[in-house]
C-alpha positions, 0 to 999 in steps of 0.5 A: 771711141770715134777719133773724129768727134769732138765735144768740148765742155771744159768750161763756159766761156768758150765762144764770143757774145750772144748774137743781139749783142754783136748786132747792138756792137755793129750798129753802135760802132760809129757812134761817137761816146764820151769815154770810161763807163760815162756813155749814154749805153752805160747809163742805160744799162745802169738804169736797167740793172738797179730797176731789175735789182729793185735799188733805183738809188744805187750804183752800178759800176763795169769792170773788164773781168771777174778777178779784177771785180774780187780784187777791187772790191775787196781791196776797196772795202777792206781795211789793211788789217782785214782778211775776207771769209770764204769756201775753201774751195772759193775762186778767191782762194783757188783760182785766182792766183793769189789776187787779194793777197798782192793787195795786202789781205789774206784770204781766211779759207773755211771748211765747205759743204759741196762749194758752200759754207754755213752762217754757223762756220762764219759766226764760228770763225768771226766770233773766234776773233772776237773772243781772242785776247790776243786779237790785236795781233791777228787779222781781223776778219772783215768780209763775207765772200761767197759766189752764187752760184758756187765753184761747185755749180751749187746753190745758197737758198734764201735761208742760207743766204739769209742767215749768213748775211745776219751773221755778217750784219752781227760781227759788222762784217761786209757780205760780197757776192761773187756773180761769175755766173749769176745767168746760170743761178737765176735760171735754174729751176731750183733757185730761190734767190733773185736779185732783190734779194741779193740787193737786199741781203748783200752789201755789194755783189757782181752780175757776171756777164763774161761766163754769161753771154757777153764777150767780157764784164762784170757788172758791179752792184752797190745797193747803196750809193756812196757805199764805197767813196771814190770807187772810179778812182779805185777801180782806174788804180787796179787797171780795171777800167776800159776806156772804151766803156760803151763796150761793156755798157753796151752789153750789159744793155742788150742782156738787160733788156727784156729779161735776156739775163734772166733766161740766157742760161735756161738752155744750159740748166737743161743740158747740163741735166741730159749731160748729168742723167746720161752720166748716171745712166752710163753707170758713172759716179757722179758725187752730188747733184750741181742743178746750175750748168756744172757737171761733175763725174768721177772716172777711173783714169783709164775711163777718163783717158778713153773718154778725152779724146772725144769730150773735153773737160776740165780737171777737179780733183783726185780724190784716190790714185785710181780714179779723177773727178772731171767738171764738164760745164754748158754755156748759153751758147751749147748747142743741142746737138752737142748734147745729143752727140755727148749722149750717143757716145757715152751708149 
């Protein structure tokens, strides 16, 4: 391989912001705003987000990161006897670096399919609870946590998400949804789930914006105002609160407007399916089909070392001592020429 070529697809939030932010950033610079989210930008964001979300009563708050959303939700929502539900393969669980566990609740990891659980394994696991005659002296399971898309790149359909929100509602267990990646879901061709849905099925869910066009955020959703009583106070508490909150408002504002959010990811989708396609035509093993901007190939470590010293990407999983699964991931901002570069060094 050619030692000046080099193509970097560890992960998708490489680069800055989308240019329409950093010109709003520009031209909103002098402008004098009240501080911690009360700004007329975050107001306007808000207003933008809970008309998208079809919850014109509900509340949106922004938080500086996708782990601090996690952990002051769950935290908030939790009482101190009550774990959270997820994928073993969840970012809660995985990479997260212990995060909901230092505030007390223990992450209750179930068995997944490709980054998803089913509404049969969370019925399972609550119901297992429930029946236990010495529940008392366990933790009590108390949340649903599931991201869309999965840490796999893979999608929950409408049933899925559906049936698993049924369960939750049965057992009285809150579901959260985990939107690091939300742009990419909603833009793939495969997905069914909008944001009325997961207004309408989840108790409270996030819209990534740091993986997602923006240069840092997340924007918490709460269908139901009041849902969670004093949530500013809680969110200072974890130091997630930006005192410069026009910052995040204020980007929040430009991807919301004329439905950017819903189109930023579809130049990812599409390269991420020329990265997948030129994978397979390579004669390369690729272990499921992820349809979002995800990639996911299994090499033989000698392969894997020739291939990396052209082509990032980032490190999965062994699942033998000859061979390494890879995750290559696009991004809003991939440039077509990268993919098409990608392509004449895999030929």
């Amino acid at each position: 391989m050619t030692k000046d070529i080099y193509l970097d697809f560890s992960c998708d939030y490489m680069e800055g912001a989308h240019p329409l932010i950093l010109e709003k950033l520009a031209e909103t610079n002098l402008v004098q705003q009240t501080g911690y989210g009360y700004d007329s930008y975050c107001k306007s964001a808000e207003e933008k987000i809970l008309k998208a979300c079809g919850v014109p009563e509900g509340e949106v708050f922004f938080l500086t990161g996708g782990t601090q959303a996690n952990a002051v939700v769950i935290d908030a929502l939790l009482a101190s006897y009550q774990g959270v539900l997820c994928a073993e393969s969840g970012h809660i669980s995985v990479h997260e670096a212990g995060a909901i566990e230092s505030n007390g609740h223990k992450v209750m990891a179930l068995p997944h399919k490709n980054g998803k659980i089913s509404a049969a394994t969370v019925e399972e696991a609550a119901a297992s609870y429930h029946e236990d005659g010495n529940r008392d002296h366990m933790v009590m399971p108390g949340m649903v946590y599931i991201s869309q898309p999965t840490e796999y790149g893979t999608l929950y359909s409408l049933n899925e998400l559906s049936a698993i929100s049924q369960v939750c509602r049965k057992y009285g267990m809150y579901l959260y949804v985990d939107g690091a990646r939300l742009a990419y879901a909603l833009a793939s061709p495969e997905n069914d789930v909008t944001l009325k849905d997961l207004a309408r099925l989840c108790d409270i869910f996030y819209i990534g914006g740091t993986k997602c066009g923006a240069l840092l955020g997340e924007a918490v959703v709460i269908p139901k105002k009041g849902m969670i009583p004093h949530f500013f106070s809680i969110i200072k508490q974890h130091g997630a609160l930006l005192a410069k909150g026009r910052l995040l408002g204020i980007q929040f504002d430009v991807l919301y407007a004329d439905d950017l959010y819903l189109h930023i990811g579809e130049d990812a989708i599409s390269y991420a399916r020329r990265i997948q396609d030129a994978l397979i035509n390579a004669g390369l093993s690729v272990p499921f089909n992820s349809p979002t901007n995800q990639v996911f190939v299994t090499l033989e470590d000698s392969l894997k070392e020739k291939l990396e010293k052209n082509i990032g990407f980032s490190f999965w999983e062994k699942p033998d001592e000859n061979h390494t699964t890879v995750r290559l991931a696009t991004s809003w901002a991939t440039r077509e020429e990268a993919v098409e570069e990608f392509e004449r060094l895999l030929k």
